[in-house]
C-alpha positions in Angstrom: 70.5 31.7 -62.2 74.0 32.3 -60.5 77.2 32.2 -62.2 79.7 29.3 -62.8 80.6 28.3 -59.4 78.6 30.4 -57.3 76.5 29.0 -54.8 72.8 29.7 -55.4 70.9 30.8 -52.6 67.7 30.5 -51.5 65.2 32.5 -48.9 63.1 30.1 -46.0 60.7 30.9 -43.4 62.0 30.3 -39.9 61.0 30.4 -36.8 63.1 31.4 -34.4 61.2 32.1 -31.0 58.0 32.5 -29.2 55.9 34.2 -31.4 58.9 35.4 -33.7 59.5 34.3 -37.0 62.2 35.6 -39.8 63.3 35.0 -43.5 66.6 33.8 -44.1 68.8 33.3 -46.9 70.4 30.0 -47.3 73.2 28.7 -49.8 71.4 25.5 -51.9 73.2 22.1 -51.8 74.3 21.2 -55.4 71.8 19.1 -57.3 72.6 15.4 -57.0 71.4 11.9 -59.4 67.5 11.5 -58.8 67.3 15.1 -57.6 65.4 18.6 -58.8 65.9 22.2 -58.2 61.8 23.5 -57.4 60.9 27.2 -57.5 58.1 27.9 -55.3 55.0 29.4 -57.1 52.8 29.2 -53.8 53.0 28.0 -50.6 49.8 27.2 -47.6 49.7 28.2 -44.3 48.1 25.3 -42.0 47.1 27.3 -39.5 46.2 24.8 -37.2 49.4 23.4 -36.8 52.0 26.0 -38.1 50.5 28.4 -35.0 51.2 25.5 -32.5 55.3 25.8 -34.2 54.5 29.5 -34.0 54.0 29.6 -30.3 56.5 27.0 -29.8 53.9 24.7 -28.3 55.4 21.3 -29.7 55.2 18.6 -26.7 58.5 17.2 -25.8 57.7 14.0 -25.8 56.0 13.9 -29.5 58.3 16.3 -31.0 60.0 13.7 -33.1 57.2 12.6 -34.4 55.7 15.7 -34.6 58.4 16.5 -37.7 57.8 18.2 -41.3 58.7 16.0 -43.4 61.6 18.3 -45.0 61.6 20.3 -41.8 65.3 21.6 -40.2 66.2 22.5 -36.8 64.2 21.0 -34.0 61.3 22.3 -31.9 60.8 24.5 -30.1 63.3 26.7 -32.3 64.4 27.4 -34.2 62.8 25.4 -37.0 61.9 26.1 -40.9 58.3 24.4 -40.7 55.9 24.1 -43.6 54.3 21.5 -45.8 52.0 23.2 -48.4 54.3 24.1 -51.4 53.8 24.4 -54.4 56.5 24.7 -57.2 57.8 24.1 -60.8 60.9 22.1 -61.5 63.5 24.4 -63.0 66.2 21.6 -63.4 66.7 17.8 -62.9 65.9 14.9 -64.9 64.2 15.5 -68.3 60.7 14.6 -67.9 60.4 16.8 -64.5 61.4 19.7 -66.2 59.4 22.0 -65.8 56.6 19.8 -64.2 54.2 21.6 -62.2 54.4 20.1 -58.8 53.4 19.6 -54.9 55.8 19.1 -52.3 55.4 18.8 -48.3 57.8 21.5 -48.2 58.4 23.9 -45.4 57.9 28.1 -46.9 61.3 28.7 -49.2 61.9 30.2 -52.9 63.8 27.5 -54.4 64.8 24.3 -52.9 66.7 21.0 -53.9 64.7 17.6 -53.4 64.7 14.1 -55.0 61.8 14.0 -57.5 60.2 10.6 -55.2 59.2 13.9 -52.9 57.7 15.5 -55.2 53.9 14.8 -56.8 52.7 15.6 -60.3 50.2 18.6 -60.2 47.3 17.6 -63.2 46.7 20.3 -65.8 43.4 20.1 -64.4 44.3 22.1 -61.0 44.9 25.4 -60.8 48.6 25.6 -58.7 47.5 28.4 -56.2 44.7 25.7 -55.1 47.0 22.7 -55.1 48.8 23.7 -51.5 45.4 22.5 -50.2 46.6 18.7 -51.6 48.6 17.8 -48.0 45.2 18.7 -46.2 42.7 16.8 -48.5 45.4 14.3 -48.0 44.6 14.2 -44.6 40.8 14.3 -45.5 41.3 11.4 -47.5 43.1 9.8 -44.6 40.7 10.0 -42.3 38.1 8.5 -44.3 40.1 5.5 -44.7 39.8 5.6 -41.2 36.2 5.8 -40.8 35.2 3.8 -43.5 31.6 5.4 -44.3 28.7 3.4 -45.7 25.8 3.0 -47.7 23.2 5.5 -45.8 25.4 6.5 -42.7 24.6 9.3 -40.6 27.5 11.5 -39.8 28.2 14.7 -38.5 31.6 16.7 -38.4 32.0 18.9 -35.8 34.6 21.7 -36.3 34.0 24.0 -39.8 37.9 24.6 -40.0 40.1 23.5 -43.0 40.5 20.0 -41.9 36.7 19.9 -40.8 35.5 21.2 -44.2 37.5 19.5 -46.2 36.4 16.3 -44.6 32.7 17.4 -45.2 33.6 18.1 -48.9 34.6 14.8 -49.5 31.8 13.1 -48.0 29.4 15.2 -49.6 29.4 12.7 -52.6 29.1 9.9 -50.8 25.1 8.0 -50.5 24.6 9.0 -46.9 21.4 9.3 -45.5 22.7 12.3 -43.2 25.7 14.6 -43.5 25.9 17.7 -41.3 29.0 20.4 -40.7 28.8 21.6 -37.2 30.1 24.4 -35.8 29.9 27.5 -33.1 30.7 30.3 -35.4 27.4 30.8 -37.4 29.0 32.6 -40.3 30.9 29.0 -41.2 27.2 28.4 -42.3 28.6 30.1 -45.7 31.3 28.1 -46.3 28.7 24.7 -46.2 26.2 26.5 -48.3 29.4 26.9 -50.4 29.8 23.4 -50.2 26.9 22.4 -50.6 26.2 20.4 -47.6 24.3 21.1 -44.2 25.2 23.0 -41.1 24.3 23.0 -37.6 24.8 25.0 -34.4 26.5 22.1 -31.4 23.0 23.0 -30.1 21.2 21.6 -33.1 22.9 19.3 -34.5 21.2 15.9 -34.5 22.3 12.8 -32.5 22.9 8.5 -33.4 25.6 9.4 -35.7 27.2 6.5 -37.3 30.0 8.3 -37.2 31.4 11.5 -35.7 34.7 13.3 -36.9 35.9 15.4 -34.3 37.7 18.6 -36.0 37.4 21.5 -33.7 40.5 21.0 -31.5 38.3 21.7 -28.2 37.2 19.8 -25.0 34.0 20.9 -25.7 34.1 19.7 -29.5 34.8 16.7 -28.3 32.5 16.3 -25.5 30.0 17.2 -28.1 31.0 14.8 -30.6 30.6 12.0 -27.9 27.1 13.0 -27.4 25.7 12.8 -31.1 27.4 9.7 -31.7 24.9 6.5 -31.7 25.2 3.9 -29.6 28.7 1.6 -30.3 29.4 4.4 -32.5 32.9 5.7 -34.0 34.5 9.5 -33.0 37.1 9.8 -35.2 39.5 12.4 -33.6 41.6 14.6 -36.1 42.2 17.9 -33.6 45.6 18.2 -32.7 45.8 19.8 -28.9 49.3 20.0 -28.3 50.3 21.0 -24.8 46.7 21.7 -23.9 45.0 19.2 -21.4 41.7 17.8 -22.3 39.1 16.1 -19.5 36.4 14.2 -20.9 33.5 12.8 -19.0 34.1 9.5 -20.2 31.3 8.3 -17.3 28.2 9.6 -19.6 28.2 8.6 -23.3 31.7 7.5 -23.9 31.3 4.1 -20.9 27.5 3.8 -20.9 27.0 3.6 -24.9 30.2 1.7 -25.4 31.7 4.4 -28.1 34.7 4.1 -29.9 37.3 7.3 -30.2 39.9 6.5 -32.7 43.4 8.9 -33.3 43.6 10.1 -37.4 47.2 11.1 -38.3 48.2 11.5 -41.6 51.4 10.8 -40.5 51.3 7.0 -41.8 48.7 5.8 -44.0 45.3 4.8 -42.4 45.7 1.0 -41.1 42.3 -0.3 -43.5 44.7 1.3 -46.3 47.9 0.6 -45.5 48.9 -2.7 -47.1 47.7 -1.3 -50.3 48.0 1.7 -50.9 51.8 4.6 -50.4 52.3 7.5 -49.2 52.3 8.5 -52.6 49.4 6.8 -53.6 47.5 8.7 -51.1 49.2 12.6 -52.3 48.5 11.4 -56.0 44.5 10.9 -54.8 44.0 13.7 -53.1 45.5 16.2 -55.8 43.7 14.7 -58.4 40.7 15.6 -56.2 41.3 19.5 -56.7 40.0 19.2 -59.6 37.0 20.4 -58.4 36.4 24.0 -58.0 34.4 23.7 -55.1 38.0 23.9 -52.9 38.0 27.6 -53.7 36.1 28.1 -50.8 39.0 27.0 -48.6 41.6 29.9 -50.1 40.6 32.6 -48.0 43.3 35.4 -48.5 47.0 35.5 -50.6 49.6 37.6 -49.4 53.5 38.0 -51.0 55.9 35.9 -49.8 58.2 39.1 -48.2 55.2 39.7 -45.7 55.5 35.8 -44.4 56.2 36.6 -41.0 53.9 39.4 -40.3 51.0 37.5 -41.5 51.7 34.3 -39.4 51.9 36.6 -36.4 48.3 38.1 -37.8 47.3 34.5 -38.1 48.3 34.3 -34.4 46.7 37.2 -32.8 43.9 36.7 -35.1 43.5 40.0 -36.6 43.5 38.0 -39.7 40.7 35.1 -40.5 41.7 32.8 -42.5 41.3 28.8 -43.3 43.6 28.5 -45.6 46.3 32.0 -46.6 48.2 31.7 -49.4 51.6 32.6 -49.8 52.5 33.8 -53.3 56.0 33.8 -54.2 58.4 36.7 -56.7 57.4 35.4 -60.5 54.3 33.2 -59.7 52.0 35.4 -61.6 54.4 35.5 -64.2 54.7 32.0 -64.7 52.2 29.8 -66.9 50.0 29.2 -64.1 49.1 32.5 -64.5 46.3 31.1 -66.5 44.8 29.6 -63.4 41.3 30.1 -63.0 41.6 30.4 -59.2 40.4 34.1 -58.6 43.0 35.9 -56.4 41.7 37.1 -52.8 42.3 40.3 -51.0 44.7 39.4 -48.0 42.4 41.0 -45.4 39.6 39.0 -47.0 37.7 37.8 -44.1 34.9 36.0 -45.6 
């Protein structure tokens, strides 16, 4: 707390160059009608994205849309980036007080937001494993998208966050096949964690119904195009950012008339859309945490003071990670102490 008429301060993650990131202290604005003051328990690093920011490897022509939703500054830099926070509401209106909640928020200690921002975490979810809610949400997304059925065969190629968490979703639903594909044979653990099938590219079997495309590769893709059936969907989730892909669109793609459709959970899937909010859509997919099976995507936790040195570990990849967690000063002292998330080494490269 700060005294009477003292500016309270705050501490955000910035990047400020190539390859060069900083923490920075900040005076708050004061808290207006409609409005909550949030102190940050944990925070997420999307590694997929946040290393594009890293490298400051935003397109120019996208970057607008290409925006945090809370983010400052503009690409390439500097910029505060970040969307995985979680918090509790330390003052506002009455029934947020002290409300355990998620916010697309980039990496800061305390920050001031109106409480239509913010989403309710349930008792049920542990708070270190609700920064994973913006990347179910995009899960979720994408199955809106695809629109699965009764006894579809579907693979999804790329065993990242995005790819698994896609795969962990589906994994209830009456398929007649569901395999996780991916280069990296020890990804094999994380499906056995998830209980669902993997495959080598090599391996994996073809006339998909549908094919999500997570790996953020030409040849992911190219793959992809290949195991999808005839007049079947590829639903595209990689982001590539200034990288070029070429696709021989003259085999599969033309001769077996296939369909490769964009996912962005920028707006809400177009089947969806009409019915169903933004926040309709982050209320889903943190209720779905309730399941214990998205451990397996925390991979490592690290204090919030050591920020920039992991994102630049994340970078040079000396550090493995799907999803690193950020915890920040009083977190463990806090009632979510009771959590039943078990905390991870930082180096943990499993």
């Amino acid at each position: 707390m700060t005294k009477s008429g003292e500016a309270a301060q705050a501490t955000a993650y910035w990047t400020t160059g190539p390859e060069h990131g900083e923490l920075r202290t900040e005076e708050l604005p004061a808290l207006g009608p409609g409005q909550a003051l949030v102190r940050t328990l944990y925070s997420g690093i999307s590694k997929g994205t946040e290393i594009v920011v890293h490298k400051c490897s935003v397109p120019p022509r996208v970057a607008e849309e290409m925006r945090a939703p809370h983010q400052e500054g503009s690409f390439p830099s500097p910029v505060k980036f970040g969307y995985l926070s979680v918090g509790v509401v330390e003052q506002g209106p009455e029934d947020w007080v002290g409300q355990k909640v998620f916010c697309l928020n980039p990496h800061q200690d305390r920050y001031v937001t109106a409480t239509d921002a913010l989403t309710r975490i349930p008792d049920g979810v542990p708070a270190r494993r609700a920064v994973l809610t913006g990347t179910v949400e995009t899960a979720v997304n994408a199955l809106w998208e695809a629109g699965p059925r009764l006894g579809d065969r579907i693979a999804v190629v790329g065993a990242g966050l995005v790819g698994g968490m896609v795969a962990t979703l589906l994994r209830t639903f009456p398929l007649s096949r569901l395999q996780l594909v991916d280069l990296d044979p020890e990804r094999k653990h994380l499906a056995d964690r998830l209980g669902v099938d993997f495959a080598h590219p090599d391996d994996a079997l073809a006339d998909c119904d549908i094919v999500f495309h997570c790996s953020a590769s030409q040849e992911g893709l190219e793959r992809s195009m290949q195991l999808a059936g005839d007049e079947g969907d590829i639903i595209e989730m990689s982001w590539y950012a200034n990288r070029e892909v070429t696709l021989p669109l003259g085999e599969d793609f033309h001769a077996r008339r296939l369909s490769i459709r964009a996912s962005q959970v920028g707006v809400v899937s177009r089947a969806r859309r009409h019915r169903r909010t933004t926040a309709d859509r982050l209320d889903l997919a943190v209720s779905l945490l309730q399941d214990p099976v998205f451990e397996a995507f925390i991979t490592g936790t690290s204090p919030f003071a050591q920020l920039p040195d992991v994102v630049q570990s994340l970078a040079d990849g000396k550090l493995e990670a799907l999803c690193h967690v950020i915890e920040y000063p009083g977190a463990g002292d806090s009632q979510q102490n009771t959590d039943s998330a078990k905390a991870t080494d930082p180096e943990d490269k499993r």
